[in-house]
C-alpha positions as CSV (number, residue, x, y, z in Angstrom):
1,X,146.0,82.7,84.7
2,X,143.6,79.8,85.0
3,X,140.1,80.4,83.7
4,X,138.6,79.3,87.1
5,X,140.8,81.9,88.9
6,X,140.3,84.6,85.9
7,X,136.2,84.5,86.4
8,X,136.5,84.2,90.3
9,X,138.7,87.7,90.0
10,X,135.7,89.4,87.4
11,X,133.2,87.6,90.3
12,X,134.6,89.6,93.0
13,X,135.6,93.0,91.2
14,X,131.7,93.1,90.5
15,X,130.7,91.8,94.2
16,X,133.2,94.9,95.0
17,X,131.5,97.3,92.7
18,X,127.7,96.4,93.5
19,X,128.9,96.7,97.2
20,X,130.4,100.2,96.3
21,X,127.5,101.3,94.2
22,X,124.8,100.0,97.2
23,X,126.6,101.7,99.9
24,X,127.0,104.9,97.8
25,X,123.0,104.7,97.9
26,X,122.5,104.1,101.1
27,X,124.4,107.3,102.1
28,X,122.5,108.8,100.1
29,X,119.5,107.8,101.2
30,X,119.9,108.3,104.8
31,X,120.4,112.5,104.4
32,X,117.4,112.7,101.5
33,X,114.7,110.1,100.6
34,X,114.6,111.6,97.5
35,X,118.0,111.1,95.7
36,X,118.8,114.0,93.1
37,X,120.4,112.5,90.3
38,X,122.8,113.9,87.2
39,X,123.6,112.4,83.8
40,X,126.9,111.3,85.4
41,X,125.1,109.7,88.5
42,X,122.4,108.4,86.6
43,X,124.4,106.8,84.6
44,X,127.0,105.3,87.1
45,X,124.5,104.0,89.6
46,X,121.2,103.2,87.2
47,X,122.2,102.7,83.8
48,X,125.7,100.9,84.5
49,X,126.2,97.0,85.5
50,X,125.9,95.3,88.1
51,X,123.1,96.4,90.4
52,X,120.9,94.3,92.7
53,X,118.4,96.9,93.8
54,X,115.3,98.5,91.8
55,X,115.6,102.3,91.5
56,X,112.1,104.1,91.5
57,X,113.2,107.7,89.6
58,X,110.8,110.8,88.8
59,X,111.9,113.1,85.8
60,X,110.7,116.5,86.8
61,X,111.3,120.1,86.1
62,X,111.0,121.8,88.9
63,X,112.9,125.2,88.1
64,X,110.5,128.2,88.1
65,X,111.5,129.3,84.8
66,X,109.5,125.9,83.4
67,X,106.6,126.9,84.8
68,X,105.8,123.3,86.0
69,X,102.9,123.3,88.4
70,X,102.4,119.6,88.0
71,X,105.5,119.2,88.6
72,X,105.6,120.4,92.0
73,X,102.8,118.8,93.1
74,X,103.9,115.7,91.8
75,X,107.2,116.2,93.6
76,X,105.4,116.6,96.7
77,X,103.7,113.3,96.8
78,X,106.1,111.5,95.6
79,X,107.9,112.5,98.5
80,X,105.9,111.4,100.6
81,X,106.0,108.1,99.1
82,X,109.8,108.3,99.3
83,X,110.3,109.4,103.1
84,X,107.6,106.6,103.9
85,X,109.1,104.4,102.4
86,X,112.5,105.6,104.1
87,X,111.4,105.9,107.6
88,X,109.5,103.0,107.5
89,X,110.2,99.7,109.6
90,X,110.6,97.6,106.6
91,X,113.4,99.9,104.7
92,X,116.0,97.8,102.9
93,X,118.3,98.3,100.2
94,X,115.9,96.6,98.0
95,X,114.3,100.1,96.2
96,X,115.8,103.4,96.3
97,X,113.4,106.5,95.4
98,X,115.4,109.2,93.1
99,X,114.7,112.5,90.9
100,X,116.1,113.6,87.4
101,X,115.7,117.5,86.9
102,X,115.7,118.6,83.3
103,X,118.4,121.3,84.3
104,X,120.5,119.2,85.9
105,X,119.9,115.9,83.8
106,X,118.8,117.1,80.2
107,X,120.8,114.5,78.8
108,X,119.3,111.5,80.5
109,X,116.1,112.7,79.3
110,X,117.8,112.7,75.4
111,X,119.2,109.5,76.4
112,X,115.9,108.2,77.0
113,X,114.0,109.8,74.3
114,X,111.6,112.0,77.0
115,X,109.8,114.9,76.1
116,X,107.2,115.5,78.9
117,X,107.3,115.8,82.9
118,X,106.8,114.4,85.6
119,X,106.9,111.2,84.4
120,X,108.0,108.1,86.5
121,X,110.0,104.9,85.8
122,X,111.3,101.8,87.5
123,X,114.7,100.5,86.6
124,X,115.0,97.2,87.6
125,X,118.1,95.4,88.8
126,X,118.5,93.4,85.7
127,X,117.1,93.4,82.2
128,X,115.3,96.0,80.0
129,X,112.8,98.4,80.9
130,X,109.4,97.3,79.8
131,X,106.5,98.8,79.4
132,X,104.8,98.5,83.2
133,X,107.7,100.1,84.3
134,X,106.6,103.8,82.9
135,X,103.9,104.9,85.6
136,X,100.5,105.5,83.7
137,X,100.0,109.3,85.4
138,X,97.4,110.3,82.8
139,X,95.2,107.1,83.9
140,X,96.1,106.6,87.8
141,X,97.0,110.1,89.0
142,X,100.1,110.9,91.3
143,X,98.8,110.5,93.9
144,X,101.2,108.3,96.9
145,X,99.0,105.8,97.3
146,X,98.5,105.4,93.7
147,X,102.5,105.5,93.5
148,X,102.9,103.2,96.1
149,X,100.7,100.3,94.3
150,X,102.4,100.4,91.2
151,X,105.5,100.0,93.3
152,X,104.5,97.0,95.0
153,X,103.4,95.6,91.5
154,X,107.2,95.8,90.1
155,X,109.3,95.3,93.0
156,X,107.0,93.4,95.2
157,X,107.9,95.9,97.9
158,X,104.5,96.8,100.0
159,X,105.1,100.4,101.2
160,X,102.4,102.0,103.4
161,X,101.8,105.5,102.9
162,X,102.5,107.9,106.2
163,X,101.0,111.2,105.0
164,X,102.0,114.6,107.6
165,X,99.0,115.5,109.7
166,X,96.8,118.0,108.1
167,X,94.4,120.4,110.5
168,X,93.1,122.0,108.2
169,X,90.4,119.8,107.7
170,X,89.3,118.9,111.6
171,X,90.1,123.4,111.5
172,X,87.5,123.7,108.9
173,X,84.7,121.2,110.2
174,X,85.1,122.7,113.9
175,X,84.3,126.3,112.0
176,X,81.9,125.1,110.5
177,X,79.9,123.2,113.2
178,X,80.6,126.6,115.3
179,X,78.7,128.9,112.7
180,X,75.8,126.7,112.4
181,X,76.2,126.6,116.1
182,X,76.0,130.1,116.2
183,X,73.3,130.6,114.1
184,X,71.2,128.2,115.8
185,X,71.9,130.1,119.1
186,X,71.2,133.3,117.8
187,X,68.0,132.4,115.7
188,X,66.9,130.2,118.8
189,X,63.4,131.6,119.2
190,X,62.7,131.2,115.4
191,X,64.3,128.0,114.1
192,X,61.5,127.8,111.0
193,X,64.4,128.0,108.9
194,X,65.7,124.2,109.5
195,X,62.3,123.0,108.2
196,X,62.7,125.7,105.2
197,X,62.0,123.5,101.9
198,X,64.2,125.5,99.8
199,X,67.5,125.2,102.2
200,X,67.0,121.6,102.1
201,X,66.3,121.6,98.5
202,X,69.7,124.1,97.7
203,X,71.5,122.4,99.6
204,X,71.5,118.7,98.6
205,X,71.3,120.1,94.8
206,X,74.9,121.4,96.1
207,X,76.1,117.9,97.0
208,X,75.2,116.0,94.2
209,X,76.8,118.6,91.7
210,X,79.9,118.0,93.3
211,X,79.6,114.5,93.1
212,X,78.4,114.1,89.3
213,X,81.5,116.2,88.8
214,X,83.6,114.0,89.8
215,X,85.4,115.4,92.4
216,X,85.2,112.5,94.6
217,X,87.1,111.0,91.7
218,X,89.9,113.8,92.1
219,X,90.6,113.0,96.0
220,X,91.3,109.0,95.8
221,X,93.2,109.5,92.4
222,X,95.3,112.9,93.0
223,X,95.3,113.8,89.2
224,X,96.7,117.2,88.1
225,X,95.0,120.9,88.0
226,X,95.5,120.9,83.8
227,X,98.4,119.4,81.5
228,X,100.4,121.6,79.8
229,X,101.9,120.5,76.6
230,X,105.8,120.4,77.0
231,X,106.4,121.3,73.0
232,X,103.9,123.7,72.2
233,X,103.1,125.1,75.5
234,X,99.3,124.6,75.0
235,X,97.4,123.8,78.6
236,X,94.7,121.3,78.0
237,X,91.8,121.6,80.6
238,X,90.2,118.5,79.8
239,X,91.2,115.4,79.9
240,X,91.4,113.3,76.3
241,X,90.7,109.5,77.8
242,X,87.8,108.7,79.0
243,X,89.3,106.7,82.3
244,X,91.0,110.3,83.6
245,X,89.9,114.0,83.9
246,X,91.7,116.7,85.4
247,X,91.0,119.1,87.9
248,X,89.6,122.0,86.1
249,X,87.9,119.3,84.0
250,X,85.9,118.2,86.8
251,X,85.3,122.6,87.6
252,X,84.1,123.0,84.1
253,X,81.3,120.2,84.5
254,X,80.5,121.4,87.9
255,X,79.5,124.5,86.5
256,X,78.2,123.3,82.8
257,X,75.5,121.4,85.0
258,X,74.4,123.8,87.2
259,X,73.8,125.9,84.5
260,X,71.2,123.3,82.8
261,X,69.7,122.8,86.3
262,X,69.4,126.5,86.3
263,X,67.5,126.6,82.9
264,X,65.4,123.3,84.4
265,X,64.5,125.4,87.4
266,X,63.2,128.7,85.2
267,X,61.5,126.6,82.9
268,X,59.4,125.0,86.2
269,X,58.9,128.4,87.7
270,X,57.7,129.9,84.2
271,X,54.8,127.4,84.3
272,X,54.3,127.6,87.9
273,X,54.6,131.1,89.2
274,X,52.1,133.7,89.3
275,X,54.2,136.1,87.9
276,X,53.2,138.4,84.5
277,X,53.0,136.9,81.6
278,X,55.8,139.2,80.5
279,X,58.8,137.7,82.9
280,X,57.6,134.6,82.8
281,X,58.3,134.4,79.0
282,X,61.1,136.0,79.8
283,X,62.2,133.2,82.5
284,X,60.8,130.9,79.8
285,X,63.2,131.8,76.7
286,X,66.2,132.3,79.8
287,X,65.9,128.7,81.0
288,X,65.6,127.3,77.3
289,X,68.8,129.2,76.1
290,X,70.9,127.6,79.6
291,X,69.3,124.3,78.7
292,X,70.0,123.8,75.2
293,X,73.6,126.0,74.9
294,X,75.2,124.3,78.5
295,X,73.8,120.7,77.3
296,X,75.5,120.9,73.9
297,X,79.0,121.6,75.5
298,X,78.2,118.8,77.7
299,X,77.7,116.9,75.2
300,X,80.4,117.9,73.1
301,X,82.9,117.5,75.9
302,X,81.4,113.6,76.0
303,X,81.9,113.0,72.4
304,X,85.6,114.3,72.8
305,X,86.9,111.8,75.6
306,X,84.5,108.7,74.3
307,X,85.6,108.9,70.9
308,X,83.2,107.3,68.2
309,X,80.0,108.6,70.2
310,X,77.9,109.1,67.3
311,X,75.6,112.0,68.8
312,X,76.1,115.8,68.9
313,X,73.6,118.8,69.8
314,X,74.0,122.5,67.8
315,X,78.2,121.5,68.3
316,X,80.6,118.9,67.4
């Protein structure tokens, strides 16, 4: 055999088999946007030459026995990534979305040396994995939109996030609105308490706790409740970076500052109020212990995500 007709044989044996493998996926892909993957797929369709398309894979574990709440919610938005993507004008064979469960794929994730979930990776259609193609979800969250920039930074493929319609918050504001409503209908003849101080006072000392929190943070970047560590099975409630938190981080602060501006506010009534001398010691000594205690946590909680922050109060 001629060596011009020997490499146009190879030439089309792997034009047959990247064909094969693209149709394979496309099946796939039209009865789940999410393709669920084993050792033998993943290493058929993702690992094996040739392949022209990119494949966008989550490692999960999603059993209940792994007790993987992250997991699940990651799962969620990812899917919603995927079936935008998949429903989406623009869908080509270009990037397929895929899962690898730990109990169905334990050996891709020896293969790969993984010992956490979720984590997220991009295989592309030719060379070696780099480092930009493991998703940073301790920095950017999980949330889609998140998900679907990183995307277009590897594969160049723009996906616009379609999220379900959710009434629950259009449910909540009309209940809301209807209780003020009705409150303002019933208290008609004595509306004295829109021009209360106080209610004014409480409640924009509400909004900016939630704010300094960081909870504003939490809804553009989708980052998890707590991280639980895969090995030792120790949850970790706040965040060790200073460019991410997690949910109950941004819970914990909520609350370690509206206990200082609790002590703030005893301290200013001690000096203020007409009250005995008696509790207003006692509101004195109060507001100095809520100050001092919840500002040292504070503090130490600062020193332990911006490392080398030289100053401490009564804890390290």
């Amino acid at each position: 055999v001629h060596p011009p007709t020997l490499c146009f044989r190879l030439f089309c044996t792997l034009q047959t088999l990247m064909s094969e493998k693209v149709t394979q996926m496309m099946e796939w892909a039209s009865k789940r946007s999410v393709i669920r993957l084993n050792g033998d797929k993943f290493r058929r369709f993702v690992k094996a030459p040739p392949r022209n398309f990119s494949v966008i894979i989550m490692f999960t574990a999603l059993q209940p026995q792994r007790q993987c709440a992250v997991c699940r919610q990651a799962d969620e938005e990812f899917m919603v990534l995927a079936n935008s993507w998949r429903y989406s004008s623009a869908f080509t064979n270009k990037v397929f979305f895929a899962s690898v469960d730990f109990d169905e794929g334990s050996d891709v994730f020896q293969m790969l040396g993984m010992n956490s979930a979720p984590t997220f990776l991009h295989f592309p259609p030719k060379g070696k994995l780099r480092k930009s193609d493991t998703y940073e979800l301790q920095v950017r969250g999980f949330a889609a939109e998140q998900l679907a920039r990183w995307v277009a930074d590897r594969t160049d493929v723009q996906i616009r996030v379609i999220r379900p319609p959710n009434y629950a918050g259009p449910l909540l504001l009309g209940f809301l609105l209807a209780v003020i409503g009705g409150l303002a209908y019933l208290r008609r003849h004595n509306l004295e308490f829109l021009f209360n101080r106080n209610v004014w006072a409480f409640s924009a000392l509400c909004f900016v706790l939630i704010m300094i929190s960081g909870q504003m943070w939490n809804h553009i970047r989708g980052p998890p409740y707590a991280h639980k560590n895969p090995n030792t099975g120790e949850i970790s409630y706040i965040h060790g970076s200073s460019q991410a938190q997690f949910v109950a981080e941004t819970h914990i602060i909520l609350f370690f500052n509206a206990a200082v501006t609790m002590g703030m506010v005893l301290l200013c009534e001690a000096a203020t109020s007409n009250l005995d001398t008696g509790k207003r010691k006692m509101m004195c000594v109060t507001g100095i212990g809520l100050l001092m205690l919840f500002f040292s946590w504070l503090l130490s909680i600062f020193r332990k995500k911006y490392q080398g922050y030289p100053y401490s109060f009564l804890m390290r």
